[in-house]
N, C-alpha and C positions, 0 to 999 in steps of 0.2 A: 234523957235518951228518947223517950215516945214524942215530946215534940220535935225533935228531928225527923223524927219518922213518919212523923205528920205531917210536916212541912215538904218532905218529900212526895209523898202520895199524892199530896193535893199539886203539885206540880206535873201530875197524870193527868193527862184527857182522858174524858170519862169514856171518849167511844174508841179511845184503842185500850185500853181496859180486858175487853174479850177478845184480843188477841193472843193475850199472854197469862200464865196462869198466876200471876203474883200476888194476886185476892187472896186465892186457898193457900200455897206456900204460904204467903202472910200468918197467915188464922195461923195454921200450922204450929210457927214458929212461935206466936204470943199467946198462942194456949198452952204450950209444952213452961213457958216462964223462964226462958233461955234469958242469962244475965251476963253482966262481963264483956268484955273484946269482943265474943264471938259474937253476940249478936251487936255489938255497935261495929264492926267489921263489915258482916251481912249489910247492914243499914246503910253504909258511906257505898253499898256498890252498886244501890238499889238502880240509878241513872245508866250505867252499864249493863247493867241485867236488862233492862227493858229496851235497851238497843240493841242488843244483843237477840232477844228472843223476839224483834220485830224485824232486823234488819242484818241478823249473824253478823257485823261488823261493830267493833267499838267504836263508838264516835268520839272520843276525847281523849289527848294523848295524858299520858301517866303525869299526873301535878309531881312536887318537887318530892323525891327520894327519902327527905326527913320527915315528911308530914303525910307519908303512907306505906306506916310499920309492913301493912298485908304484903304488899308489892315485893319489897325488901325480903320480908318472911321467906314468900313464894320461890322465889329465884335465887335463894342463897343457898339450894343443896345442889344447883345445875350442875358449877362448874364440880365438885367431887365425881355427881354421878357420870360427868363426857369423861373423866378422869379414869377414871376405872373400866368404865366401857372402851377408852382404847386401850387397857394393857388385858382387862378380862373377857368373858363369853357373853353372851347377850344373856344369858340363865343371870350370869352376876348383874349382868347391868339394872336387868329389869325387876330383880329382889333389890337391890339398892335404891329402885325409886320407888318400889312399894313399901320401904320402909322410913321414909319422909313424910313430912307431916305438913297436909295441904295436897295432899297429891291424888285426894280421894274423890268419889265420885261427887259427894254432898256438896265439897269445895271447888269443884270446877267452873263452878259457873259463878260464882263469889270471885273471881280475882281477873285482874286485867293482864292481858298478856306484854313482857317488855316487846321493844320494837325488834327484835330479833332473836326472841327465844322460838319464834317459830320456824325460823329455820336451824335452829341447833335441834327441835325434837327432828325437827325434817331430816337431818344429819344422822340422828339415832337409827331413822329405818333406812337409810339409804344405805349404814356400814353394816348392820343386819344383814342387808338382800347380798352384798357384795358377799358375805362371809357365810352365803347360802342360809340362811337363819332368819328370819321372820321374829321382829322381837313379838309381832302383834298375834302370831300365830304360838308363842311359848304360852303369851299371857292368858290365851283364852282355852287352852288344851291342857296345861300344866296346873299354869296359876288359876285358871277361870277369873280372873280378875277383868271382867266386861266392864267396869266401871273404870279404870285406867286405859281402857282401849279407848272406850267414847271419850276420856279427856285428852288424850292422843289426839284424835281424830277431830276433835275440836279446836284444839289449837294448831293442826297443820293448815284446814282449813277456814277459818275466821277470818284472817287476812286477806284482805282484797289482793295482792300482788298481782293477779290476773285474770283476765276476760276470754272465754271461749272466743276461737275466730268466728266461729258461725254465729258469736251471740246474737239473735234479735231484737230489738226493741221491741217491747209488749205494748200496748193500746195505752197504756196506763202505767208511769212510771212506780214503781213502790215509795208509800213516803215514810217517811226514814225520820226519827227524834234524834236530835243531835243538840247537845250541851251548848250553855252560851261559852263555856272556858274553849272553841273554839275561837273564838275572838282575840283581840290581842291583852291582855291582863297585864297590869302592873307587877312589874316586881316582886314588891310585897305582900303581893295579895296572899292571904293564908288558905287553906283546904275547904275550911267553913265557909269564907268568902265564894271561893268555887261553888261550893255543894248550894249555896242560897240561890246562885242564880236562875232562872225560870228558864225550863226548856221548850225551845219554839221546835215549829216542822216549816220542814224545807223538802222539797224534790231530790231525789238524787242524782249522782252527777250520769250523764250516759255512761254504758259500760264501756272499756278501752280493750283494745282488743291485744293481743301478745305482740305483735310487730311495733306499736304506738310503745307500748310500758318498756320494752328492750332498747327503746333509744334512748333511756335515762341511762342512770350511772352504773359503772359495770357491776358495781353491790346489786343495786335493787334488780340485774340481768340475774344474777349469779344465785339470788333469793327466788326468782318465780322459776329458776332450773329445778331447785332442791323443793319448791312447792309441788311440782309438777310432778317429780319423780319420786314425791313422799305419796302422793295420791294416786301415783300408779301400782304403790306399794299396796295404800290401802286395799284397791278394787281388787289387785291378787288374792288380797287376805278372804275378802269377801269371797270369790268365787271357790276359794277352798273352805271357806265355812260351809257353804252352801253345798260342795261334795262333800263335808262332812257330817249332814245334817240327813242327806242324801241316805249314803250309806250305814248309818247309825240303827243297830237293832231296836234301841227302845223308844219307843213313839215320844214317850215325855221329854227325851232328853234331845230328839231330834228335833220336836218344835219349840224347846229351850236355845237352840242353835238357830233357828229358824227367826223366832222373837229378837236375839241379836242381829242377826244380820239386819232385819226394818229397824231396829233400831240407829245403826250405822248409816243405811241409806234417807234413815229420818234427821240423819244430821249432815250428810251430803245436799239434801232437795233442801234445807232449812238454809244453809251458805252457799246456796248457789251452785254448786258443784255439777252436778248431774245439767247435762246442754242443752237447748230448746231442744224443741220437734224431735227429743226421745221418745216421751208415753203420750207428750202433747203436741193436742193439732195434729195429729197425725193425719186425719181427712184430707184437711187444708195442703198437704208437703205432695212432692212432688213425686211421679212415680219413675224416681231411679234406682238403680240396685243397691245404694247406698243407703234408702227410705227402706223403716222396718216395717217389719208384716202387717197387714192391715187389722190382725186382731188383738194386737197391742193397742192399738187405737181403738177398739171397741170396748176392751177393758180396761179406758184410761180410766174411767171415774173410781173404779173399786179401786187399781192399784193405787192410786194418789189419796186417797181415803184408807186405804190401810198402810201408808207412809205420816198421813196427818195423825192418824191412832196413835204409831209409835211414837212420833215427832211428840206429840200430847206427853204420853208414858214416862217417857228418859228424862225428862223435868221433874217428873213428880218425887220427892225423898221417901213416898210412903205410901204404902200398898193400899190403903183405903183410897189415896190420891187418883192412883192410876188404876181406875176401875174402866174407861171413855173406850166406848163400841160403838161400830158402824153398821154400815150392811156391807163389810167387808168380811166383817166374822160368820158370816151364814150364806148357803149353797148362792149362788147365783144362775138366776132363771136362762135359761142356753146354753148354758155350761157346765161341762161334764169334767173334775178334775182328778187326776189319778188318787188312788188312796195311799198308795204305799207311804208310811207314816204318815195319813194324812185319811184319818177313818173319816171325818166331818165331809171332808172335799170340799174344803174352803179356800180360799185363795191365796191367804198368808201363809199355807204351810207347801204349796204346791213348789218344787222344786227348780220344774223346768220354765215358769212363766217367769219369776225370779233372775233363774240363770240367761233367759233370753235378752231382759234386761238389762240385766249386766253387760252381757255381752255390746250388747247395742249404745248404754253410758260408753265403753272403750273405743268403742269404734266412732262416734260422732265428736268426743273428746280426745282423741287422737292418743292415747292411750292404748296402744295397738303392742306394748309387750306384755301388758295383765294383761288385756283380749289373746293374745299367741299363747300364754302360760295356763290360761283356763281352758283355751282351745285342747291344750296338752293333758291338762288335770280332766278332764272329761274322756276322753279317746282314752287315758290309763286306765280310769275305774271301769273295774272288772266286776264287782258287786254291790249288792246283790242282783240287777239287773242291769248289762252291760247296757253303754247307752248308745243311740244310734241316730242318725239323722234323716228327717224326711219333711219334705214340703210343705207348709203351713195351709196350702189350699185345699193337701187330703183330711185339715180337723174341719174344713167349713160343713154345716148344715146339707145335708143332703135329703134329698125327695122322700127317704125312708125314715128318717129319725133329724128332727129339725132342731138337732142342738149340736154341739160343738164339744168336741171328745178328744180331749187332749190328752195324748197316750205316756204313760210313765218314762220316765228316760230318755228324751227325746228332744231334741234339738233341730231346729229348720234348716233346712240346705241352704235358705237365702241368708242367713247371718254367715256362714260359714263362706259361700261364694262371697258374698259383701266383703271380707275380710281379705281373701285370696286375692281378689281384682285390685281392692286397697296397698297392698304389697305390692302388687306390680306396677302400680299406679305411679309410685313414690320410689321404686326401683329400678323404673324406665326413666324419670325425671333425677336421676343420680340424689333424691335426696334422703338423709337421715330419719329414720324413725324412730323418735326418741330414743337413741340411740342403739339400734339392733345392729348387730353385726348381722354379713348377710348370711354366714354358717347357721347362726338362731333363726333368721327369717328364712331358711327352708326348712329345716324343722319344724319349725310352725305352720308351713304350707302342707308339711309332709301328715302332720297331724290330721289336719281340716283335711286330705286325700283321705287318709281311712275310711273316719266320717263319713266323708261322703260314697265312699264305695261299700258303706255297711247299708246305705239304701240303694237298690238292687233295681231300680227304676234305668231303663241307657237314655233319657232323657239327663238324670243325673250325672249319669260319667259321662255323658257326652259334652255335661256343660264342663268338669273338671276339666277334661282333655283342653279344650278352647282355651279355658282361661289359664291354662300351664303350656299351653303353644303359646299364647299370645306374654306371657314372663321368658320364658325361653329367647322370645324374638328379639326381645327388647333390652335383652341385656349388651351390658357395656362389653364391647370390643379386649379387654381388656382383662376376660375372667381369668381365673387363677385356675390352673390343673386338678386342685381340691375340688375345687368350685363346682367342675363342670362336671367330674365323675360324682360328686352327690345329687349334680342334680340328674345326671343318665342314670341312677338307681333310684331318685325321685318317680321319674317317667319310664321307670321299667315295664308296668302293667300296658304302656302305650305302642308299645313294640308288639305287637301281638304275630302270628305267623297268619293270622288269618282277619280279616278285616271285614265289621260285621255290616249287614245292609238296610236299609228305610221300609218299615212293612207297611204301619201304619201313624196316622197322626188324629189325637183325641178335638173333640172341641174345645176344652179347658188348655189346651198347648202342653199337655203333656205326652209325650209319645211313647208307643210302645214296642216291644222288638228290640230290634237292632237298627241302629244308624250307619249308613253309609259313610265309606271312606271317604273324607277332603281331603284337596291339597293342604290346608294347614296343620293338621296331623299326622301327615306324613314331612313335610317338613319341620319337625322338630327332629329328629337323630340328622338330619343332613344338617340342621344350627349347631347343633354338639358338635360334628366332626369338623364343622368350619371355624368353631372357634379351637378346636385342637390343631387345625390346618395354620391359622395365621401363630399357633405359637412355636409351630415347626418340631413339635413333640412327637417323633415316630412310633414309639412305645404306647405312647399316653392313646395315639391313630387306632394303634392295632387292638387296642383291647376294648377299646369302643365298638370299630367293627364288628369285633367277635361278639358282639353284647348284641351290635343291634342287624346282623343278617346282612352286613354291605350289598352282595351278591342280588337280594330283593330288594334294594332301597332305591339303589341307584342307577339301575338298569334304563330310567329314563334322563337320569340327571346326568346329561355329557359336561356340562359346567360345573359340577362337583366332582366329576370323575378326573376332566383335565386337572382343575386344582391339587387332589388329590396327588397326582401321576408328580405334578412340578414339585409338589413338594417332597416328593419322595428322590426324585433326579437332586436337589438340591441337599438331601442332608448326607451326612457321610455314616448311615446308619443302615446300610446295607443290607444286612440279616436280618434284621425286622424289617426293612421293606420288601424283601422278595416273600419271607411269610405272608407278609400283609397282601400283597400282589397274587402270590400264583400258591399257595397253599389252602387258600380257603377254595371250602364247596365252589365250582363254577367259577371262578377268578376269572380265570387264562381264559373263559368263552367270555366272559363281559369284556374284556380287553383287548381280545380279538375283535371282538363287533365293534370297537372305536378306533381301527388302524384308519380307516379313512378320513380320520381328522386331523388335519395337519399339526396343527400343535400337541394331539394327543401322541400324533406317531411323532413328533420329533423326541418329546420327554422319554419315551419309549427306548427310543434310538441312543437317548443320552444313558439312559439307566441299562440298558442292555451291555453298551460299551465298555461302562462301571464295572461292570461285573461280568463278565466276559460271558454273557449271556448265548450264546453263540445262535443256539434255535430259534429265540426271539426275533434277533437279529434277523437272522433269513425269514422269517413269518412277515417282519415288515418289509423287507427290502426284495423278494420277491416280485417277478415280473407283472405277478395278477392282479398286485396292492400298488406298484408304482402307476400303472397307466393310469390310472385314477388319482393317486396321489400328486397333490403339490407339493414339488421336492425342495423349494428354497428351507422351509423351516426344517423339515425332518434331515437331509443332506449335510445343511452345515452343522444342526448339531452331533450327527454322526461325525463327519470330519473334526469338527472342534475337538471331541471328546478322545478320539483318537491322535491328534496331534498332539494335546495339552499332555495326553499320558506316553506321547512319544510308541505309539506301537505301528513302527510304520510298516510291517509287512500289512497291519492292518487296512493303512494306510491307503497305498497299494491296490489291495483286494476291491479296496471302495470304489476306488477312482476308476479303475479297468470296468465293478459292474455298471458303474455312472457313466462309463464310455459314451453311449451312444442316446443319454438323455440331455433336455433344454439344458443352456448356460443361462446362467441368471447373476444376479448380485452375491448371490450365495457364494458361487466362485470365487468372486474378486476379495469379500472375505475370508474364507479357508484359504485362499493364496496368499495373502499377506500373515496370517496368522504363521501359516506354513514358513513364510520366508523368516519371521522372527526367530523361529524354535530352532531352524538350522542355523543362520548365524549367532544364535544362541551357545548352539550345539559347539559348532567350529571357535568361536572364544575361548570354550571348557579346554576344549582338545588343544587349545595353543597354547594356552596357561599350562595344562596337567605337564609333570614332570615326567611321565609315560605318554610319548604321541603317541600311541598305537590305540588308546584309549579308546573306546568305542567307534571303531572303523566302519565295522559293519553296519553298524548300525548309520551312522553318516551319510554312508553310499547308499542304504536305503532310501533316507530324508533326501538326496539328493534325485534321486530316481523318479519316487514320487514329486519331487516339484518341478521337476523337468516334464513329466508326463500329464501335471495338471496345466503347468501352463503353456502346453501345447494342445494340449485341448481349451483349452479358453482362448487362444491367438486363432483359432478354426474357425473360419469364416461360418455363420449362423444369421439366418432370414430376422429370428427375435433378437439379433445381438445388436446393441445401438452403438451409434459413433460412441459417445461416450463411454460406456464401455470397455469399448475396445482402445481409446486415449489410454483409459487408466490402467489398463493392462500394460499398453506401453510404457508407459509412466512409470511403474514397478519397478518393469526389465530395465530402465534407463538408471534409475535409483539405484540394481544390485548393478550396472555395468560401471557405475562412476565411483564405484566402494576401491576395486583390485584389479588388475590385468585377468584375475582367475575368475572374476566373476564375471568382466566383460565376456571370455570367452564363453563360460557358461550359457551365458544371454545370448550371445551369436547363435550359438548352437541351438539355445533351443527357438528363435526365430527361421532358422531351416527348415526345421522341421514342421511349423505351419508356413510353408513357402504360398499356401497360396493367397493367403491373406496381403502380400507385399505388392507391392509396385512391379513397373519392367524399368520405369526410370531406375538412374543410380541416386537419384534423393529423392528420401518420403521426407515429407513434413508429420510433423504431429504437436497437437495440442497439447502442451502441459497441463495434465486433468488426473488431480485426485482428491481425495476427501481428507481436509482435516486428519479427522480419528484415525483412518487408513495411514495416512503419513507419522504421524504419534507414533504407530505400532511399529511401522518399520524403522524411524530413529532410537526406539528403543531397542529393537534389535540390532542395529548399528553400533551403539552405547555396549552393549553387551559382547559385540564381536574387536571393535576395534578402539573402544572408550573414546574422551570426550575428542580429542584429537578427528576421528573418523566424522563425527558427530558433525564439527565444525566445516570438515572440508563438504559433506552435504551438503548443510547448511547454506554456503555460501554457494555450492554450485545451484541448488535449485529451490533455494527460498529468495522473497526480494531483502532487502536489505532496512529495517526499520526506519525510513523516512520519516518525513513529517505526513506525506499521502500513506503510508503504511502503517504508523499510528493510524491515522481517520479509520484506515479501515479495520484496522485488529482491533481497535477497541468498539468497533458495532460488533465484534465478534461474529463478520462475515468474512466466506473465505474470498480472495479477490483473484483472479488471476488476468494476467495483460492477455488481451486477445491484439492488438497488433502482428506488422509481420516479425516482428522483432526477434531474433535468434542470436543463443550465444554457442561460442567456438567451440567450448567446453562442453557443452552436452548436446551430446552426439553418439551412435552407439553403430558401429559396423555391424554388416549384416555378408556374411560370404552366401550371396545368392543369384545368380551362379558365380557372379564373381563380387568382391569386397565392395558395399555401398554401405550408405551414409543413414540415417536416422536423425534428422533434425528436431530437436524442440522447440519449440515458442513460446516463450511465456513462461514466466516461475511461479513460485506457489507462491499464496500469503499465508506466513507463519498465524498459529492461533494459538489459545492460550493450552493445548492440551500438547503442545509442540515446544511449546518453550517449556512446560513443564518438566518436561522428560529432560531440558537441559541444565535444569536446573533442582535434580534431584540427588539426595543426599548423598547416597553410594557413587554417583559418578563425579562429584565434586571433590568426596574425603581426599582422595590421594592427593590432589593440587591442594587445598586448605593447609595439610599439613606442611606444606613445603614454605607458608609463610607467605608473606606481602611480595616475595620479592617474585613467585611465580608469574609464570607466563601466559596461567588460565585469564587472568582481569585483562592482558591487553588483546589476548584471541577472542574472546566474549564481548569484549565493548567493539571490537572490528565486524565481529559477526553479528552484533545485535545493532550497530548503529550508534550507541550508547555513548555516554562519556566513561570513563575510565576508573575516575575516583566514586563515580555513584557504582559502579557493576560493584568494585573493590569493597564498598563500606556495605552491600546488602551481602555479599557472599561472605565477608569475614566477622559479622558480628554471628554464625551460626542458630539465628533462632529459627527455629524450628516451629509448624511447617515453613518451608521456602513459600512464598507468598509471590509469584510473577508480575499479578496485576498492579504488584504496589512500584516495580523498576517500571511500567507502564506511567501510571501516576507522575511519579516521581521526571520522567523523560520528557512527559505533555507539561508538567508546571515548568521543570526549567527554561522549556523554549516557550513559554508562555509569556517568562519573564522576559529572555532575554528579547523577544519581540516589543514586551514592552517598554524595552529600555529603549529600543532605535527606534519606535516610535519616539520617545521622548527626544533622542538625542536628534532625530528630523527637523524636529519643533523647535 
């Protein structure tokens, strides 16, 4: 056995030797006269142990399963204990692996780990945290078994699976002993063979970073998930050791907690774990908010020297071993450190240098839900002194006392901002953080708020406010209703009734007083109500407001207020929008002061109508508010809203007080809306089985369209020819429907008699819009179905050519300006005596016109009647079309009716059949 052992050592370079402590271990073992397996076990590992404690990675994959009993030994109680741990509690899990044999502290560092047991312990704490449970928090509170935690935490992280993004390349790579059974080995070669071989040094390979290692195969993706999130577990574990160490009454027991926790972080700095430019270099790093306090950096040497102490310690089997001090165990000259369990004032027991730490590994290691959970675990503890946060530049040295007086309990504002900006950072860039949901990452924000308002500095809140305006701003379009009311009781302290002012500013940039109101802190409750505005939630509107003082917020904001107004006219939530409107303090005066805005008063005009608002109504539509108003937007939506609801003495009322103001485009829309509703109306009434069926109401509808489009035919200085075409153009439409509607149109052309001629023919231009014409065929559809439809159609649309394709499909309207008139449209005019009304020129159908002729309800009745109807040969005469194409898109019924595709379908076959006479030319 000892010349193996021999043979081993001497395969040791003598100058990494005092790297590792395998000298004294050695002694150790061969003074005690350990005989047997165990110490030829020990012996076969010695080439791994010294990789291990120079480079935390094994260098040599596991030789052949028969000829390494340990291996075997080691991993044969795994699968029981994942066994029981998914049907038992973590209490079971973790007494089932404390009672397995190799599972101990002595033996952790004797065995090679298989190539994936370290994501099965990873698995352990990962169904732990899920089932709220901490196995590593039972072990050290219940069990106290700290030597199952450090073999834990060893084997989560040993494994290279991943490289910090930020890692840097240091000046000098580490060199790293690695086994020649890296090489390729025969077959046959036995264990002995292995262990003979002489170990060389090689460079290690550069570090790889997360994005490089995840474009392997989805195992080794799916292994640095569960590494990453076993070691987000650990650093939880830590920062609650460390509150628990914290809060602990008996001084021995809390620097017994104390002495773990470096021991843990002495096996984190030992694998790597812990990220560059944490405690180091910190001079050298850049000065962004995301770089920690500058007095981290001044006390790198002590904290990495009482890292190396423990690093030293956790190796050692026996208390004589682990005697090794630095000058990390005694006062340090400049620095003053709290005593509370910490009589010495030495720096491995100080809590908060520690917790700062930790904090700052989470955050540079993206580990940002331990950093959110410790953020939490500190704002909870309430004893024995609550803890509070304040600025790392009120501990520096001052002119009166030239040391540095790190106060108990205490936390810097700049880790805590560091954190908040990082959230938003990664919340505005829509990305994942290790997976927080965004409910947890305001809670975590909401945390770090306390925090920071337990330091009483308005330098401090003032920076909170900024950096929760600028999370606010930045969020996705798309928040959730929960979302948004956690985060309006997030930024409730922001809403203030009073908004404080700038007195003065420090030389060091801290200021004192109070800060002046910006605009970015005031627009944060107008981001709230605008994201409750696009999701059209009136309820969700009103309790905001009430939260956050509408009345005061928005008295300058006319673009939140319009907003606001529209989406209030659009919902059919009426009672909570007139609370929301005119029940709050001062409403109805904010809303009076924006009548002169034309889109504000039209929304107005719309919701008033709604709601038979009657005084509103007149407040807007008053003499003193029209002269100054522009009446196209506010007018037609008064008319609209009154048509669509059919209230026409309202009607009526409008148009008599709009008597004697501008005509505009507005008109030519509420007239045609107008013409729809009535022949709308007059279809109900032809169809009901009761004609008497709303009489009154008819002759109403009739009254006012007779009195609007007599006022619209009234010659007007702003009225343009066109215009006045398209007003023509209407009247010619309802004249060529009935004998009753001609007359209608006669009648009401008398009545603007001065607008005609003295000849007995006017000419007029066939002129209207598309969308105008759509509305009035559908009102046609409606009064006399597809039949009426048709005879339109063909009086004053042109006829689907091959020039008529060209132009519907640019889906411009065309119309003939020649002098070209037809017989058929023509409309008498008894002035003074019977004349004539010529048109010129037809319309070019477009796709919002053929549409209406081709909708579902006005087609049912002919479909039903089968192939042999007469709708496919009146549609292919009226469209131009062939016959068996109209026939096979109307009877196959898919749904929606699709127009552009009998377009299509009409250009390809005269495409062809051109191209057949071309061929047959040739």
């Amino acid at each position: 056995m000892f010349p193996l052992l021999s043979r081993s050592l001497k395969q040791i370079p003598q100058r990494l030797l005092p790297f590792c402590p395998i000298r004294r271990t050695l002694a150790t073992k061969l003074s005690h006269q350990q005989k047997g397996p165990r110490v030829q076990d020990w012996i076969l590992d010695i080439p791994a142990y010294i990789s291990f404690r120079v480079q935390g990675i094994p260098r040599y994959p596991a030789p052949n399963p028969k000829n390494w009993r340990i291996a075997e030994e080691w991993l044969r109680p795994l699968q029981p204990h994942f066994d029981r741990y998914t049907s038992g509690s973590v209490e079971d899990a973790a007494d089932h692996i404390s009672a397995q044999g190799g599972f101990t502290q002595t033996s952790s560092s004797e065995v090679v780990q298989d190539d994936y047991f370290d994501a099965q312990v990873g698995q352990v704490l990962l169904r732990g945290r899920n089932a709220r449970q901490n196995p590593l928090v039972y072990l050290a509170l219940k069990k106290k078994d700290w030597g199952m935690i450090a073999w834990i935490v060893r084997v989560i992280t040993e494994q290279p699976h991943f490289r910090h993004d930020d890692h840097l390349a240091m000046t000098m790579e580490p060199i790293s002993i690695k086994h020649m059974s890296n090489l390729p080995q025969p077959a046959t070669a036995s264990f002995n063979d292995l262990l003979a071989q002489p170990l060389f040094l090689e460079m290690d390979q550069p570090p790889q970073s997360v994005t490089e290692v995840a474009n392997r195969s989805s195992a080794l993706s799916s292994r640095i998930q569960i590494q990453r999130a076993a070691i987000n577990t650990v650093l939880e574990f830590l920062g609650q050791m460390i509150m628990v160490s914290y809060t602990c009454k008996n001084v021995a027991k809390s620097q017994m907690f104390m002495d773990q926790v470096l021991n843990i972080f002495a096996i984190l700095h030992h694998n790597s774990v812990i990220p560059d430019l944490t405690y180091r270099s910190m001079k050298n790093s850049s000065e962004s908010r995301l770089a920690p306090p500058q007095y981290l950096a001044d006390l790198y040497q002590p904290m990495l020297t009482a890292i190396l102490d423990a690093e030293w310690n956790i190796y050692q089997e026996h208390p004589e071993l682990a005697t090794f001090s630095s000058v990390a165990q005694v006062e340090i000259p400049g620095y003053e450190f709290p005593a509370h369990n910490n009589p010495k004032r030495i720096l491995p027991y100080c809590h908060g240098i520690w917790l700062e730490l930790l904090l700052w590994i989470c955050l540079r290691g993206h580990w940002m839900h331990a950093g959110g959970s410790i953020i939490r675990m500190i704002n909870s503890t309430k004893s024995p002194i609550d803890w509070k946060s304040s600025s790392w530049r009120k501990w520096l040295p001052s002119s009166s006392d030239d040391r540095c007086v790190i106060p108990p309990g205490t936390i810097s504002t700049e880790v805590l901002n560091s954190y908040v900006e990082a959230m938003i950072d990664a919340s505005a860039t829509s990305s994942s953080i290790s997976g927080i949901k965004e409910d947890t990452l305001i809670r975590y924000m909401q945390h770090a708020k306390e925090l920071l308002h337990k330091d009483q500095t308005a330098a401090n809140s003032l920076e909170w406010e900024r950096t929760m305006s600028r999370y606010l701003i930045s969020k996705d379009l798309g928040t959730s209703n929960v979302k948004i009311l956690k985060a309006s009781k997030l930024i409730s302290d922001l809403i203030a009734k009073k908004h404080p002012t700038e007195t003065s500013t420090k030389d060091d940039g801290l200021i004192e007083g109070e800060i002046r109101d910006d605009t970015e802190l005031r627009g944060i409750p107008l981001r709230l109500l605008t994201l409750a505005l696009e999701q059209g939630d009136i309820v969700l509107i009103r309790e905001l407001v009430e939260a956050m003082e509408l009345q005061r917020i928005v008295t300058g904001s006319h673009e939140f207020l319009k907003n606001l107004l529209l989406c209030v006219c659009d919902s059919d939530q009426y009672e909570a929008a007139h609370d929301l409107l005119f029940k709050l303090p001062s409403g109805p005066l904010i809303i009076k002061d924006h009548y002169q805005e034309p889109e504000l008063a039209a929304s107005l005009v719309r919701y008033a109508v709604s709601t038979s608002n009657r005084a509103l109504l007149i407040d807007i539509l008053k003499p003193a508010v029209l002269t100054n108003l522009p009446q196209s937007k506010s007018t037609l939506a008064l008319l609209i809203c009154q048509i669509e609801t059919r209230r026409w003495s309202a009607v009526l009322s409008t148009i008599k007080a709009l008597e004697d103001g501008p005509s505009g485009d507005w008109q030519l829309r509420a007239f045609v809306i107008l013409v729809k509703e009535v022949l709308t109306l007059q279809g109900k009434r032809s169809k009901s089985v009761d004609a008497g069926t709303d009489t009154a109401g008819l002759a109403q509808a009739l009254d006012a369209l007779s009195l609007l489009s007599i006022k619209m035919l009234q010659a007007s200085p702003r009225q343009s020819e066109q215009q006045r075409a398209s007003t023509y153009t209407v009247l010619g439409v309802l004249a060529s429907i009935d004998p009753e509607w001609a007359l209608f149109c006669a009648s009401a052309l008398r009545g603007a008699k001065r607008t005609l001629a003295q000849n007995k023919h006017t000419h007029v231009i066939t002129s209207l819009s598309p969308d105008f014409m759509a509305v009035l065929l559908q009102g046609v559809a409606n009064f006399g179905g597809l039949e009426a439809v048709a005879h339109i159609w063909q009086t004053w649309c042109i006829p689907q050519t091959s020039q008529g394709i060209k132009h519907r499909a640019a889906l411009v309207a065309h119309f003939r300006t020649d002098s070209e008139y037809y017989p058929e449209n023509w409309l008498l005019v008894d002035f003074p005596s019977w004349a004539k009304i010529r048109y010129v020129g037809k319309m070019q159908p477009s796709l919002s016109m053929v549409r209406v002729l081709l909708t579902q309800d006005l087609l049912q009745p002919y479909r039903e009647q089968g192939e042999n109807s007469s709708v496919f040969k009146s549609l292919a005469a009226l469209l131009g079309w062939d016959e068996k194409m109209v026939r096979k898109h109307l009877m196959q019924g898919a749904e929606p009716y699709k127009p552009w595709a009998l377009v299509e379908d009409y250009r390809r076959d005269r495409e062809e059949e051109r191209e057949d006479a071309e061929d047959g030319a040739e």
